[in-house]
C-alpha beads as a LAMMPS data file, in Angstrom:
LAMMPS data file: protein, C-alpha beads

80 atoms
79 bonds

1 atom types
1 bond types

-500.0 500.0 xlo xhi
-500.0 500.0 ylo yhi
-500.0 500.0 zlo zhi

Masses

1 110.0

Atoms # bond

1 1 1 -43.332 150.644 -188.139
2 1 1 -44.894 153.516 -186.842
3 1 1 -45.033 157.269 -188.147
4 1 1 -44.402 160.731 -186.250
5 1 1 -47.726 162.669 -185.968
6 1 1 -45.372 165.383 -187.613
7 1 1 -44.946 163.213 -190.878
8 1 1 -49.077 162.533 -190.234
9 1 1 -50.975 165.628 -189.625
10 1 1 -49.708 168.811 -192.178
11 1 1 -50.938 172.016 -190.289
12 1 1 -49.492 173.584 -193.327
13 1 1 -52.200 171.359 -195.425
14 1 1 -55.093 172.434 -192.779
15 1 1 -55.579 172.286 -189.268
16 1 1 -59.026 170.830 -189.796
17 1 1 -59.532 167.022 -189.288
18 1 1 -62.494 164.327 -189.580
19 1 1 -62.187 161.796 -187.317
20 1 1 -64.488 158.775 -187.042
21 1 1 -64.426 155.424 -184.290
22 1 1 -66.683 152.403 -185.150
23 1 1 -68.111 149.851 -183.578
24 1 1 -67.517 146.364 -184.348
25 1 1 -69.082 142.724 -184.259
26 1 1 -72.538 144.188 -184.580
27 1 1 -71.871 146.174 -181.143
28 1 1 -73.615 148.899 -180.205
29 1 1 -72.528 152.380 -179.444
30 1 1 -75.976 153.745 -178.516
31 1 1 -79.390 153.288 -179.305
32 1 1 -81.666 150.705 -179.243
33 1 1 -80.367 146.614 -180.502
34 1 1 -83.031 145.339 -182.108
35 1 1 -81.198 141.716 -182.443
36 1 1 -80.582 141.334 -178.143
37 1 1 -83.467 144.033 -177.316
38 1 1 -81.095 145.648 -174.852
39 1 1 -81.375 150.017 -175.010
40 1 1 -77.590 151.563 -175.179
41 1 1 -79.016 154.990 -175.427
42 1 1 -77.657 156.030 -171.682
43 1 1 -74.291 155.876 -173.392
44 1 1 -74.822 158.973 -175.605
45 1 1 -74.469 161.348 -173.267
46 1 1 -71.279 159.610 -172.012
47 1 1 -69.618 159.572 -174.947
48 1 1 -70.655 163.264 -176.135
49 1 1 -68.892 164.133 -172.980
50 1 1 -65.496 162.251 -173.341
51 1 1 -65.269 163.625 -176.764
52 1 1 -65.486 167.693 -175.008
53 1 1 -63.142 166.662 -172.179
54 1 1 -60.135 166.632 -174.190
55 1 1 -60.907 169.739 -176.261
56 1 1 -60.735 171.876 -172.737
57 1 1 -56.950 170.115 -172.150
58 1 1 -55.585 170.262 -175.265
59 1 1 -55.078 172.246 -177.980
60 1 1 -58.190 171.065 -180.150
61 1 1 -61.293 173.020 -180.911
62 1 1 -64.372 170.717 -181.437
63 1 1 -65.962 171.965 -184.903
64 1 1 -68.336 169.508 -185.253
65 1 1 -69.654 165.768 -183.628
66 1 1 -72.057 163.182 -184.243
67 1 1 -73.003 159.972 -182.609
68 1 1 -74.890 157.004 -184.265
69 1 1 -75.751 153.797 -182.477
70 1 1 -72.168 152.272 -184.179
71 1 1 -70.020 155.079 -184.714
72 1 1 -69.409 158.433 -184.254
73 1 1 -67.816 161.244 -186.390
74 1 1 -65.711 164.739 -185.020
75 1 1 -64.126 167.307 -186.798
76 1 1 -61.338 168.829 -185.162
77 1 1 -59.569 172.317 -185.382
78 1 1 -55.885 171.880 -184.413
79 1 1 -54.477 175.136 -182.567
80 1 1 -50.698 175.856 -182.798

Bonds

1 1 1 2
2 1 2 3
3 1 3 4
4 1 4 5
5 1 5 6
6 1 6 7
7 1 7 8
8 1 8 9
9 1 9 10
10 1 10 11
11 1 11 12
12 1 12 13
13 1 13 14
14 1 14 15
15 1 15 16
16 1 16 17
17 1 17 18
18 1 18 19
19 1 19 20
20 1 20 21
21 1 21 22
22 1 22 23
23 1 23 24
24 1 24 25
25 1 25 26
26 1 26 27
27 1 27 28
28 1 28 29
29 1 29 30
30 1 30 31
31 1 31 32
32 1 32 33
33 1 33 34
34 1 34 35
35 1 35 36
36 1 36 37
37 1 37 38
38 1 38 39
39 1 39 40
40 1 40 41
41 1 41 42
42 1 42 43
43 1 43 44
44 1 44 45
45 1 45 46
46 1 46 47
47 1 47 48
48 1 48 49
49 1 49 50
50 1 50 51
51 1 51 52
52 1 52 53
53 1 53 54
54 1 54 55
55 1 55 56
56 1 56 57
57 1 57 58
58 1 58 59
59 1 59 60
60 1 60 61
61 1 61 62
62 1 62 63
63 1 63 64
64 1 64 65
65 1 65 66
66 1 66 67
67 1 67 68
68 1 68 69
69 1 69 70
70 1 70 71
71 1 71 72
72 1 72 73
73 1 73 74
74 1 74 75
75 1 75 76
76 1 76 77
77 1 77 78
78 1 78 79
79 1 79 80
């Protein structure tokens, strides 16, 4: 069963979070696939954009962001 973001996320604790999304099955993200010699890198600039868009909607501030050809990492500041 599923929890309440309340009993999840503590602003109390600190309104800073790390996220990270992977990749899996040897997929690629970005970059270049040495294994099918395909190029992914036109998807970095895609995803560095969806990962802004929500930050101007909601109430997050993006601290921090990287993406890797398999995953990528944020840090997000939570406003109240």
């Amino acid at each position: 069963m599923g929890l309440p973001r309340s009993a999840l996320i503590s602003l109390r604790a600190t309104p800073y979070h790390h996220c990270v999304s992977r990749c899996v099955r040897r997929a690629f993200l970005c970059g270049w696939d040495d294994r099918t010699g395909q190029c992914f890198e036109h998807r970095r600039q895609w995803n560095e954009e969806k990962l802004l868009t929500p930050a101007q909607i909601l109430a997050l501030d993006v601290c921090a962001y990287s993406v890797t050809s398999n995953h990528y990492h944020v840090v997000l500041h939570i406003n109240q």
